[in-house]
C-alpha positions in Angstrom: -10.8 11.3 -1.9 -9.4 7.6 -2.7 -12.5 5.5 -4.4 -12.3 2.3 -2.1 -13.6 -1.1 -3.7 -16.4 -2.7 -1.6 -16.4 -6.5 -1.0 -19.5 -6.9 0.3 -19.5 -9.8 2.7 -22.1 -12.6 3.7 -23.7 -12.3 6.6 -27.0 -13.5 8.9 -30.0 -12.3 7.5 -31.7 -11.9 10.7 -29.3 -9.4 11.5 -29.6 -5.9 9.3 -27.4 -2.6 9.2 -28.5 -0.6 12.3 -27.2 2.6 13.3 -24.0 2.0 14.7 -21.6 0.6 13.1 -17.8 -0.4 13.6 -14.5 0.3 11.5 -11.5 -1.1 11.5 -8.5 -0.1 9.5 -6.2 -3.3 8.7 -2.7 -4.0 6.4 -0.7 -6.6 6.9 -2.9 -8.0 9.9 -3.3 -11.9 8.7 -1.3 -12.8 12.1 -3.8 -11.1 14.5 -6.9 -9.8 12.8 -8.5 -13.0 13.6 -8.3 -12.0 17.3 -9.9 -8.8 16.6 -12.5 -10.2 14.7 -13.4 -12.5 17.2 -13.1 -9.8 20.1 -15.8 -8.3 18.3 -18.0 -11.4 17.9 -17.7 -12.0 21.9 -19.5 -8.2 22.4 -22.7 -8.7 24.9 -24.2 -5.6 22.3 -23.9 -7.2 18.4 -26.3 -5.3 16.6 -23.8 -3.3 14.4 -22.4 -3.3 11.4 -18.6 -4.0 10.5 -16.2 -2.6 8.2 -12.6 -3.6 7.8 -11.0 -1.4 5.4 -7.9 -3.2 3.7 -5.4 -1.0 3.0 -3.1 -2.7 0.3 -2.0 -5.5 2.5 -0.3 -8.3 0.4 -0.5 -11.2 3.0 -3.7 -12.9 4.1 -5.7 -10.2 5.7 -8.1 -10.1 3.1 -8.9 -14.3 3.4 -9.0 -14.0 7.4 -12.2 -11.7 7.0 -13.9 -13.1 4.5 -13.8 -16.5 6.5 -14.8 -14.4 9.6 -17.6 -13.0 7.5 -19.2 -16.4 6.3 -20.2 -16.8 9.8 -20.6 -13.4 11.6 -23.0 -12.6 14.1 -23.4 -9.6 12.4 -23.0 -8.0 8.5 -19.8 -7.6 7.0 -18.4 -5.2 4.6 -14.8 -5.5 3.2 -13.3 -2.6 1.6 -10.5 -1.5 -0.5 -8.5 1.6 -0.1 -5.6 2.4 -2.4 -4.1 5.2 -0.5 -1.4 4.3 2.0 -2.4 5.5 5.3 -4.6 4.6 8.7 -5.9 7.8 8.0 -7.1 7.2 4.6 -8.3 4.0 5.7 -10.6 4.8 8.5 -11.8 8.0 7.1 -12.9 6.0 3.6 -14.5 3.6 6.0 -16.2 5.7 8.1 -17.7 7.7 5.5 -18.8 4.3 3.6 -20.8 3.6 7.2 -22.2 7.6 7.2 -23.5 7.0 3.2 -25.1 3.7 4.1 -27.3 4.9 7.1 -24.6 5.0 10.4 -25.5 7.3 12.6 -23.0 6.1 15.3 -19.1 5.4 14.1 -16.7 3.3 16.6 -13.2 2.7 15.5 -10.5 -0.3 16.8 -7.7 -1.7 15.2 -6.7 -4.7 13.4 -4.1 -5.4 16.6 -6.6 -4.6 19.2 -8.5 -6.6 21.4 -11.9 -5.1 22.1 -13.4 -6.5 25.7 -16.4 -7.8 25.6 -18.8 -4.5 26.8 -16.7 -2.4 24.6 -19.7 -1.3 22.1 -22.4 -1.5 25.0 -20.1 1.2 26.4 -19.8 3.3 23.1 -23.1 3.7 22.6 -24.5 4.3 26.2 -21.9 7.5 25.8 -23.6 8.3 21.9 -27.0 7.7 23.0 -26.6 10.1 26.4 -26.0 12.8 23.8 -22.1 12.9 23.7 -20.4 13.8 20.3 -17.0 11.8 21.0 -16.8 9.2 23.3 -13.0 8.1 24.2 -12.2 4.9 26.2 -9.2 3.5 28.1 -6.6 1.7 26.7 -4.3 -0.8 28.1 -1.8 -3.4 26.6 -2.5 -6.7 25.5 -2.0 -9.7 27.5 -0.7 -12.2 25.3 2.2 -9.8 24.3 3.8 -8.7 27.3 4.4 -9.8 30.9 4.1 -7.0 33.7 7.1 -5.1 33.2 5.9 -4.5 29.5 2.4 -3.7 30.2 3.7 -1.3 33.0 6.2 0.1 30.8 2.7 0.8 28.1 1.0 2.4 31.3 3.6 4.5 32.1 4.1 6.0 28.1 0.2 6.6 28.1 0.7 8.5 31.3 3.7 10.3 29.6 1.7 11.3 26.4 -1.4 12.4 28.1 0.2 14.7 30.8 2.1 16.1 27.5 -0.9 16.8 25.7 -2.5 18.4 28.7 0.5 20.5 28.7 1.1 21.6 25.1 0.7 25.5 25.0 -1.0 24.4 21.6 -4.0 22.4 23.0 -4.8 25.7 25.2 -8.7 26.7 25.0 -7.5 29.7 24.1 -6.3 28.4 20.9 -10.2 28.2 19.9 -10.8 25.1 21.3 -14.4 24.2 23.5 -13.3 21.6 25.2 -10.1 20.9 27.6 -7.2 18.1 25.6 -7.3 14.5 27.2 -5.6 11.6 26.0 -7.7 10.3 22.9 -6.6 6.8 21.0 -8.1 6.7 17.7 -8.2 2.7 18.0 -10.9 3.0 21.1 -13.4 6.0 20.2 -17.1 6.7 18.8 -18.3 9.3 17.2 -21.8 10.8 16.0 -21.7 10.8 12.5 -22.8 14.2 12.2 -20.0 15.5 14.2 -17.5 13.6 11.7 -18.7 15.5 9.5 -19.1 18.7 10.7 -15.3 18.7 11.8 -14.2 17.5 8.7 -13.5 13.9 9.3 -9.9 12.3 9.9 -6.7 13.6 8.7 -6.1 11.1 5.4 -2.5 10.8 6.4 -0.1 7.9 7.6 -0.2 7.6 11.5 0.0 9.1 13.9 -3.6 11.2 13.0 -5.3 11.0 16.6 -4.0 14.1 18.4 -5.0 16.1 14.9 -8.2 14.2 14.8 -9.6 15.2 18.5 -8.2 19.0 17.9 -10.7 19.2 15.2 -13.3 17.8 17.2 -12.5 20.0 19.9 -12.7 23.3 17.8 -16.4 21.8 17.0 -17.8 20.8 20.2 -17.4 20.1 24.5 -19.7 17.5 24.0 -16.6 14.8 24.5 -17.1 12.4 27.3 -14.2 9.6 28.7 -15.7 6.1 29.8 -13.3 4.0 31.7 -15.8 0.8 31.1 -15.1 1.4 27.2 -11.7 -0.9 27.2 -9.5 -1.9 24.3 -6.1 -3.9 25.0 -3.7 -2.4 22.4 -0.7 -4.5 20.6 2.7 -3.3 22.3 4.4 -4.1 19.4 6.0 -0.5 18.3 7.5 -0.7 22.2 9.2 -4.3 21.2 10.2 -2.7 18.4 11.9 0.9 19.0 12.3 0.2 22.4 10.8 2.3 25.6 12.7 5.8 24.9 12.0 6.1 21.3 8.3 4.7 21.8 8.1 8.0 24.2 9.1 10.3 21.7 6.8 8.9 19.1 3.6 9.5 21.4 5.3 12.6 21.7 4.9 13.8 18.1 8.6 13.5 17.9 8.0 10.8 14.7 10.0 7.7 14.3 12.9 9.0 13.7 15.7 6.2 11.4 13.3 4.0 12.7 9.9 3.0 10.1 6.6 4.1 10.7 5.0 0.6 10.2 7.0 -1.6 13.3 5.8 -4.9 11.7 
């Protein structure tokens, strides 16, 4: 595995590391981390930890969370992970959280938008003894007017009626539990089942349908809360357009098109 490069950040001292913590993955993000980071600082539940996990970017991520960090309501860690990836990037940080006491892992994004009972909601689902907990997802506001956001709705619809489908997601295929949608930028996670199932996929994106399928072969204990919100950026549908977003939540790939739509 890639050797990340902490940054340890400042942070209150009346707050300490407790046993949930938060990751987020981030390159390139200088435009809308601060959004994120702020998201997170408007939770009604603060006592966790964060990690943002740069992964090579070259603009001003890095400087946007270490100014967030001066003045966090909670500690800050700022890592460094070589290998190219979201994959790579949220499994390095996740297993920093699991070596420095986490016992409960929650993941955004760098483009998300957290609401405000978003981590009261993850760990109500850890603590009532579930091993995954998966949240709604809906597009961000300040991107989109109705059409777009509906347009979002409608491709979530698409890829979770798809998944449900799939003859490979069948319990028969050895899994315990039946295939729902799953978003890797709104979910928590025990940190023993991270382990146990192996962890994410260190790959480039997409890595969330192969992530839950190895949760799934591990446990049922994988619960959906629709009060567990996260307003995701509808930037890839800006950029490839409403067919070929489809067919990327369809494991179709991107085509001509780039991975990264930034």
């Amino acid at each position: 595995m890639t050797r990340a490069v902490e940054q340890p950040s400042a942070a209150p001292a009346a707050v300490g590391d407790g046993p949930l913590w938060v990751v987020v993955p981030a390159y390139q993000e200088q435009a809308r981390i601060g959004a994120t980071l702020a998201a997170l600082a408007d939770q009604t539940d603060r006592d966790f930890t964060l990690v943002v996990v740069d992964n090579g970017s070259t603009d001003g991520t890095v400087a946007v969370v270490e100014r967030f960090a001066a003045a966090a309501p909670f500690p800050v860690r700022l890592l460094r992970e070589p290998q190219k990836g979201v994959g790579a990037a949220v499994d390095t940080g996740f297993r920093y959280a699991i070596t420095h006491g986490a016992r409960w892992l929650a993941r955004t994004d760098a483009d998300c938008l957290p609401r405000p009972g978003w981590v009261a909601a993850a760990r109500a689902g850890l603590a009532d003894g579930a091993g995954l907990v998966c949240g709604a997802i809906r597009a961000r506001r300040d991107e989109h007017g109705p059409v777009g956001r509906a347009g979002f709705r409608m491709l979530v619809l698409l890829a979770a009626t798809f998944g449900r489908l799939r003859p490979a997601h069948r319990r028969t295929g050895g899994y315990l539990a039946p295939y729902r949608m799953h978003a890797g930028n709104n979910m928590a996670v025990t940190a023993e089942l991270y382990q146990a199932c192996g962890g994410m996929p260190r790959r480039p994106s997409p890595t969330d349908r192969a992530f839950l399928n190895r949760v799934r072969r591990t446990t049922s204990a994988i619960i959906h809360r629709r009060d567990m919100v996260v307003e995701n950026s509808t930037r890839r549908l800006r950029a490839y357009g409403l067919r070929r977003t489809a067919a990327w939540y369809l494991d179709r790939g991107a085509g001509p098109l780039t991975e990264d739509p930034r």
